[in-house]
BAPAVEX-121064 format. One record per atom (N, C-alpha, C, O): x, y, z. Coordinates in steps of 0.2 Angstrom, whole numbers, plus 5000, padded with zeros to 4 digits. Atoms other than C-alpha are relative to their C-alpha. Example, Ala and Ser with C-alpha at 12.3 -4.5 7.8 and 13.67 -1.06 7.14 Angstrom:
BEGIN
500449945000;506249785039;500450065000;500950055003;499649944999;506849955036;499650055003;499950115004;
//
This chain:
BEGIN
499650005006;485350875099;500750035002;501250005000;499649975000;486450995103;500649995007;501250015006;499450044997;487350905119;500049944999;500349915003;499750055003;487450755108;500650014996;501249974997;499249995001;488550845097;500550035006;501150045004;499449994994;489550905113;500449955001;501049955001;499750054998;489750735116;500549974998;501049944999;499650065005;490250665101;500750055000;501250025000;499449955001;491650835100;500449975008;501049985009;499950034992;491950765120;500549954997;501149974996;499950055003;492350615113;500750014994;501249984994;499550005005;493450665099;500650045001;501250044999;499449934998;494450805108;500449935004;501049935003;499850044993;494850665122;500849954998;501349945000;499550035001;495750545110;500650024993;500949994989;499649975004;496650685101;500849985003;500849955009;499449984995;498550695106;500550054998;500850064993;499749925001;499350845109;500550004999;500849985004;499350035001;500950845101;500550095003;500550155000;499649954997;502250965114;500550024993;500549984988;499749975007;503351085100;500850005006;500950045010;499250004994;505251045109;500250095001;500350125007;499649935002;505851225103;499550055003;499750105005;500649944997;504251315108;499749985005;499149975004;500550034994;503751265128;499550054999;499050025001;500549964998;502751395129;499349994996;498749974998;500750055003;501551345115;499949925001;499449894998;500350074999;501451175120;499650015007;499249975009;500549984995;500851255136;499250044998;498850045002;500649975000;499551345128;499749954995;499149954996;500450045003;498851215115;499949955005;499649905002;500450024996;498751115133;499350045003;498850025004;500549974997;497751265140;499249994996;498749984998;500649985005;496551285125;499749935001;499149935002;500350055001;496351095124;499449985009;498849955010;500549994993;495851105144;499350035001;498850015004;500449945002;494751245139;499549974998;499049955001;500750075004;493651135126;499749965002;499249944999;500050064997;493550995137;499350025004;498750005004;500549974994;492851115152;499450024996;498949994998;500549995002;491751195140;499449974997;498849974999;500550055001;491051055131;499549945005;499149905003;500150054990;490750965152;499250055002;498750035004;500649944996;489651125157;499850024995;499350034997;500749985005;488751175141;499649935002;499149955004;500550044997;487950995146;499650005005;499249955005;500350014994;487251045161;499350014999;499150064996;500949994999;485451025163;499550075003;499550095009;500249924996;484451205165;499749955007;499849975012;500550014993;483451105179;500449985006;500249995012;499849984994;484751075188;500550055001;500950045006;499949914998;485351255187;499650035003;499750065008;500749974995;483651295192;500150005009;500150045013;499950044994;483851165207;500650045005;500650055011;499449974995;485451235214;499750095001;499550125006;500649924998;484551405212;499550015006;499650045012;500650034997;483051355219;500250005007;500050045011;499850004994;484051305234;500150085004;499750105009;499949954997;484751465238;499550055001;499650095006;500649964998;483051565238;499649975004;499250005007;500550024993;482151435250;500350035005;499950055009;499650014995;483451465262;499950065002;499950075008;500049944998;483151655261;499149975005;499049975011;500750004997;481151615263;499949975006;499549995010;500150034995;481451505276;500250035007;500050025013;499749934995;482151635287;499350045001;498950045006;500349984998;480951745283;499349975004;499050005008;500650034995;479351625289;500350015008;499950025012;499950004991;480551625308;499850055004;499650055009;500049954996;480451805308;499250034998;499150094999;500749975003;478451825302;499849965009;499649985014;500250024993;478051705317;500250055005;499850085007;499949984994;479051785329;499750055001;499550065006;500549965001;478251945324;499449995006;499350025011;500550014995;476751875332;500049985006;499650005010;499750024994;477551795345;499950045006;499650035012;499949944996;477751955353;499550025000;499150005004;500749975000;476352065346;499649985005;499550005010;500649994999;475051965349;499950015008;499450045010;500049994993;475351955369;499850085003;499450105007;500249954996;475452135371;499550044995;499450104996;500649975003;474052185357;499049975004;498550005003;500750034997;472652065368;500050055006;499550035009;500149954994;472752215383;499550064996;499050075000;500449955005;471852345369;499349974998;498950014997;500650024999;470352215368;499549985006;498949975006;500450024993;469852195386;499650065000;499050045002;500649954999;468752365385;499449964996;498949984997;500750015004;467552285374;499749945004;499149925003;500250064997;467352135387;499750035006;499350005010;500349984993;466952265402;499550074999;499650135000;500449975002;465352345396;499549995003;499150045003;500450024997;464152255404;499649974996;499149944997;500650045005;463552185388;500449964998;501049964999;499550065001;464052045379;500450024994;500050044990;499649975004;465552105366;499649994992;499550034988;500450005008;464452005351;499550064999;499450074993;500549975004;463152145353;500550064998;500250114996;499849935003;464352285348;500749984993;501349994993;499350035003;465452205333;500450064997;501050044996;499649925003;465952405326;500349995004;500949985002;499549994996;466752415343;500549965001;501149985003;499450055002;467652255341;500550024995;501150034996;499549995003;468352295327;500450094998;500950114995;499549925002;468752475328;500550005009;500850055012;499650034993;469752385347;500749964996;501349954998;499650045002;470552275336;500550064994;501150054994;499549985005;471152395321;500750055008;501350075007;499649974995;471952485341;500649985000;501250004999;499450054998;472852345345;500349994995;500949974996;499650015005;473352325330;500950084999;501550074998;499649945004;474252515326;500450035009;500650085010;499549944991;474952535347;500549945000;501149955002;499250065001;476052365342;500350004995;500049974990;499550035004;477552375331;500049944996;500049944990;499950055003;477652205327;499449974997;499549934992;500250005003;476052185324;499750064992;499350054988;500249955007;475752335311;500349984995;500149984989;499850065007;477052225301;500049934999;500349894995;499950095000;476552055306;499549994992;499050024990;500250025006;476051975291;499349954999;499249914994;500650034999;474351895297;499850044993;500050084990;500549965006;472951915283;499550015003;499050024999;500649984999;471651935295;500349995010;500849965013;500050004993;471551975315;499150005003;498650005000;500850024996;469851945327;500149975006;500649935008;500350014993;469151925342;499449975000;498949984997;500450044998;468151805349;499949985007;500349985011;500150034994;467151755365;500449945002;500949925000;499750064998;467451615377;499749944998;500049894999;500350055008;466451505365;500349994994;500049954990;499750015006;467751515352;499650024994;499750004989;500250005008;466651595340;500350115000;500550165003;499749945001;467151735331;499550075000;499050074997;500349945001;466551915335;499850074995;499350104994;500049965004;467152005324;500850004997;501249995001;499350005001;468852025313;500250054997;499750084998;499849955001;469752155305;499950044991;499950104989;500449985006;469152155287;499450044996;499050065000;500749955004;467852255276;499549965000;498949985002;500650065002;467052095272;500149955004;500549915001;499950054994;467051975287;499649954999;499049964998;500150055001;466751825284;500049935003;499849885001;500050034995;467251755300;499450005004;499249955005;500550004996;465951815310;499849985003;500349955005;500250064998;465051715319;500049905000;499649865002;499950085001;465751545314;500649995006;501050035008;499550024993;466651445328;500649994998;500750014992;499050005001;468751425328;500349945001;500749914998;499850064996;468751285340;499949924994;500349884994;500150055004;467951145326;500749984993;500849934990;499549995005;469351195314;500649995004;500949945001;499749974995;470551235327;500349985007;500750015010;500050044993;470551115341;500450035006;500250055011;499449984994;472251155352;499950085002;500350115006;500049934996;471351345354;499849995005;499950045009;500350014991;470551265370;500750025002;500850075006;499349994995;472451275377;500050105000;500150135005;500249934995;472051475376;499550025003;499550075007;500849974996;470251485381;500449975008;500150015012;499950004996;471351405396;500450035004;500650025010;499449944999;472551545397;500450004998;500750025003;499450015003;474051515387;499950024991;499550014987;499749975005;474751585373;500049924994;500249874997;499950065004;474651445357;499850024993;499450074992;500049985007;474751425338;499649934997;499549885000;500550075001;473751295329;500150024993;500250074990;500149995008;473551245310;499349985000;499049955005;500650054998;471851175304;499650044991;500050044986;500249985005;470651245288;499450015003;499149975007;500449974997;469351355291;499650054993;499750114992;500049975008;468451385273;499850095000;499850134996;500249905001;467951585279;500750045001;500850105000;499349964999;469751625282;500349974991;500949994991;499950015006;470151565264;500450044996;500050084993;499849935004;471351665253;500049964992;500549974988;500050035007;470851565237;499249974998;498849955002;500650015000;469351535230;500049954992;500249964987;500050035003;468851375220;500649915001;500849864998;499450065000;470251255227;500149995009;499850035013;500050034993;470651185244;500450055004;500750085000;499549974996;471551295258;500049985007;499649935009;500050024993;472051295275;500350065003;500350115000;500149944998;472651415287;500649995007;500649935010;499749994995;474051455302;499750045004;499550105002;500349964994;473451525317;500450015007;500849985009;499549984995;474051615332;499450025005;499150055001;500349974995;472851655347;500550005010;500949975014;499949954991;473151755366;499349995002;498850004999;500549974997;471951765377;500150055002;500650085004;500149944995;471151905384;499850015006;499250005007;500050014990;471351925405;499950045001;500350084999;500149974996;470552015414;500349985007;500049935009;499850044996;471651965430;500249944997;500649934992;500150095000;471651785429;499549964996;499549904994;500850015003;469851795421;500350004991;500550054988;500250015010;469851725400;499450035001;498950015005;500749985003;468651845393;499949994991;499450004989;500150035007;468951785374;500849994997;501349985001;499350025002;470451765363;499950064993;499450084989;499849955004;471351895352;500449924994;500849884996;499750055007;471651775334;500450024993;500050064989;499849975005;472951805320;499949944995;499549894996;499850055004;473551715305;499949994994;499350004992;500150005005;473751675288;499849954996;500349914996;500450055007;472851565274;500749984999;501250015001;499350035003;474351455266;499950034993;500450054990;499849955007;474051545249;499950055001;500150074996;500049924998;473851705255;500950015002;501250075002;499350004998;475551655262;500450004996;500850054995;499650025006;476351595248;499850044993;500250034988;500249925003;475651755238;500850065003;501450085000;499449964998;476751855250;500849984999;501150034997;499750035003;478251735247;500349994994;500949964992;499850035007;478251725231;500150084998;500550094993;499949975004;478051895228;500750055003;501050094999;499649975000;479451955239;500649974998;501050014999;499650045004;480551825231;500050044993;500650054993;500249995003;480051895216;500450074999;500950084996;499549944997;480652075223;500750004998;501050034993;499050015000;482352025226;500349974994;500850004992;499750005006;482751935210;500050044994;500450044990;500149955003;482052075201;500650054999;500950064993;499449984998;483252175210;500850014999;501250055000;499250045000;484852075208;500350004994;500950004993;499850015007;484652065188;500750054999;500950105002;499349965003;486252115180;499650024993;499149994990;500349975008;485952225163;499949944994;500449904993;500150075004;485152095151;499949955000;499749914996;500250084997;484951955162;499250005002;498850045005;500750025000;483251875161;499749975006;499949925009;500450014994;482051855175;499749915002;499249884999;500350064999;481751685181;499249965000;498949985005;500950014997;479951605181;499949965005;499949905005;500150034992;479751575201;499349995003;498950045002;500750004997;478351515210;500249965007;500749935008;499750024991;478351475231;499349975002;498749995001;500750044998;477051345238;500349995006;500949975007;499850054994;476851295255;499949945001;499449924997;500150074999;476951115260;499949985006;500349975011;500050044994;475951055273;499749925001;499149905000;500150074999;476050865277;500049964992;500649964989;500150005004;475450795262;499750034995;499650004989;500149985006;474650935253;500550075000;500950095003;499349975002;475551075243;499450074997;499150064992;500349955001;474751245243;500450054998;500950075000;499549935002;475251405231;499550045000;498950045002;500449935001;474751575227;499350014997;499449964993;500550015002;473051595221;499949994993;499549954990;499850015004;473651625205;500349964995;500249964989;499650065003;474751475202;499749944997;499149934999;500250065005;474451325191;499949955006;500249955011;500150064994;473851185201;500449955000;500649925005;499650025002;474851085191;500549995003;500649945006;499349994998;476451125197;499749985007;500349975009;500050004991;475651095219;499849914997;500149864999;500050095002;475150905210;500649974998;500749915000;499350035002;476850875202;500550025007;501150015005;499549984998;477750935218;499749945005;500049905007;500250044996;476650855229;500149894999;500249855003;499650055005;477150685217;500749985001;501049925000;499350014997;478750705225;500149985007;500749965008;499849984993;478450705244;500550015000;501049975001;499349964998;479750825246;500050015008;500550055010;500250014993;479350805265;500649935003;500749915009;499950064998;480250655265;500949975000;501249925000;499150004999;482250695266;499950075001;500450095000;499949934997;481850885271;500150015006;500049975011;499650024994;482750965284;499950075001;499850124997;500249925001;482451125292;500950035000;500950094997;499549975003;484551165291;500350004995;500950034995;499849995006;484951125274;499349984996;498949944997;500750025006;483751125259;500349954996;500949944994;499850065004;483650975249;499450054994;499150104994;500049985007;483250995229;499749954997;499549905000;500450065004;482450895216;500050054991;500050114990;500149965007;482350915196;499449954998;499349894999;500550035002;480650895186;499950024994;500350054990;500349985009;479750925170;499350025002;499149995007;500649984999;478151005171;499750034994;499950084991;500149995009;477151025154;500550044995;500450094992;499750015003;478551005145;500750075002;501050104997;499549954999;479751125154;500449975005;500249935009;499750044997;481051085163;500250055007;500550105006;499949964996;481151155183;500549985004;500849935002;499650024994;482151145200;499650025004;499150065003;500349984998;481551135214;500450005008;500749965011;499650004992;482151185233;499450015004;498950045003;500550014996;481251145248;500349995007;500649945009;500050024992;481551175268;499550005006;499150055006;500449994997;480651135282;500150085003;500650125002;499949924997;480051315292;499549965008;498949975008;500249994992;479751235312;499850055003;499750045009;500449944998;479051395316;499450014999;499050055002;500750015005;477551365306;499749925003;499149915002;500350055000;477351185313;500249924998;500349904992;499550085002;478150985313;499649994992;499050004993;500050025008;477850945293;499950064995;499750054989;500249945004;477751115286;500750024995;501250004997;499249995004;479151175272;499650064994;499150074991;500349945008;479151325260;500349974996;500849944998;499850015005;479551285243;500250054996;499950104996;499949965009;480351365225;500049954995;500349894995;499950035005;479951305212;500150044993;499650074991;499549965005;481151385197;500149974995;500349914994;499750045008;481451365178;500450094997;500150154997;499849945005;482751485168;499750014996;499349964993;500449995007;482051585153;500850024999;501050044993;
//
């Protein structure tokens, strides 16, 4: 209603005519300026919150997308020099499954003698035989345990044969949500005795458990930035891999159906973000979205953003 009457005043300013005052330039320059004035004003009160959102939008994936290069690389590094702190549990003469306390109190080592990882943003760490199953992980509540890696997991055989690799796949014990589908990023090292694989040192995070972290440090920074008075935006950050669209455990599922409705996968780009506007029970959003290759060929973080 109210950019209709813009319109129609749009319209009636347009075929006003501004009559110049010969004796007075000065005001016939300023009842040009004012009429300028109205014209702009009435152009931009039209714009759509969603795509204000949208242009928003854009500039906060761009932040997130960064931060995914530097949460990989984190591990990148760590995990290589955190797999030397589990080789004691493989030279005991026993088999590492029978002692899983020492597993995991080798693993919280390796975890606190490396930098990179005391802040890598894994949501779980573990160690595993040369069987791919799990020994033991770094939680209260392990839930990994003895469930295999490799049926989930496939591309870990490339570390059971010495090499350093990252894999994606869904592994329902590693889950950072409960009642809804998930999946999971992973990073495994081997652990070398010599030349000898005795198991693999494994990180990595759930895709909602990710997009938990993302949204809330998104959330952080706009917090932060408000000017006195200025209203908090309502943001949410989901990842996109392939064809599905996972958020924080918290988030409407709604909104990962309505975005996935878009394949937003299908002009995204990992150096500039592409945009989109939607409606989502009856609200109007923006949404920005760029690939994150560090994570893997079809993966992309998203914002999805509505002003209040």
């Amino acid at each position: 209603m109210i950019c209709a009457l813009r319109a129609s005043a749009y319209a009636h300013l347009s075929k006003m005519k501004v009559r110049r005052l010969p004796t007075f330039s000065f005001s016939g320059r300023l009842c040009v300026s004012v009429f300028t004035l109205l014209l702009a004003s009435v152009s931009s009160g039209c714009k759509k919150q969603s795509a204000i959102s949208a242009e928003k939008a854009k500039a906060d994936v761009v932040a997130l997308a960064l931060a995914t290069h530097n949460d990989v690389a984190e591990v990148r590094s760590g995990l290589p020099q955190g797999a030397k702190f589990l080789l004691p549990i493989f030279s005991t003469g026993k088999p590492a499954s029978d002692d899983p306390h020492g597993a995991r109190s080798a693993l919280e080592i390796a975890r606190n003698k490396v930098q990179d990882l005391r802040v890598s943003k894994g949501t779980f760490f573990a160690v595993t035989g040369t069987d791919g199953v799990v020994i033991r992980n770094d939680q209260d509540q392990d839930a990994m345990a003895g469930h295999a890696l490799l049926p989930a997991f496939p591309e870990l055989k490339t570390a059971l044969a010495g090499q350093y690799v990252e894999s994606r796949g869904s592994l329902p014990e590693a889950s950072g949500v409960r009642g809804r589908a998930d999946g999971q990023w992973v990073a495994a090292q081997p652990v070398l005795a010599g030349a000898e694989v005795k198991g693999l040192y494994v990180t990595g995070w759930s895709w909602a458990a990710y997009a938990r972290r993302l949204e809330f440090a998104l959330a952080s920074n706009l917090r932060g930035a408000l000017a006195e008075g200025q209203k908090m935006p309502l943001v949410y950050v989901y990842m996109v891999v392939g064809k599905e669209v996972f958020g924080a455990p918290i988030s409407p599922e709604v909104n990962a159906r309505a975005i996935a409705q878009l394949s937003p996968l299908t002009n995204a780009s990992a150096t500039s973000p592409t945009s989109f506007e939607l409606e989502i029970a009856g609200r109007e959003f923006g949404l920005g979205v760029e690939l994150t290759p560090d994570l893997g060929k079809d993966v992309a973080v998203a914002v999805l953003r509505s002003e209040t």
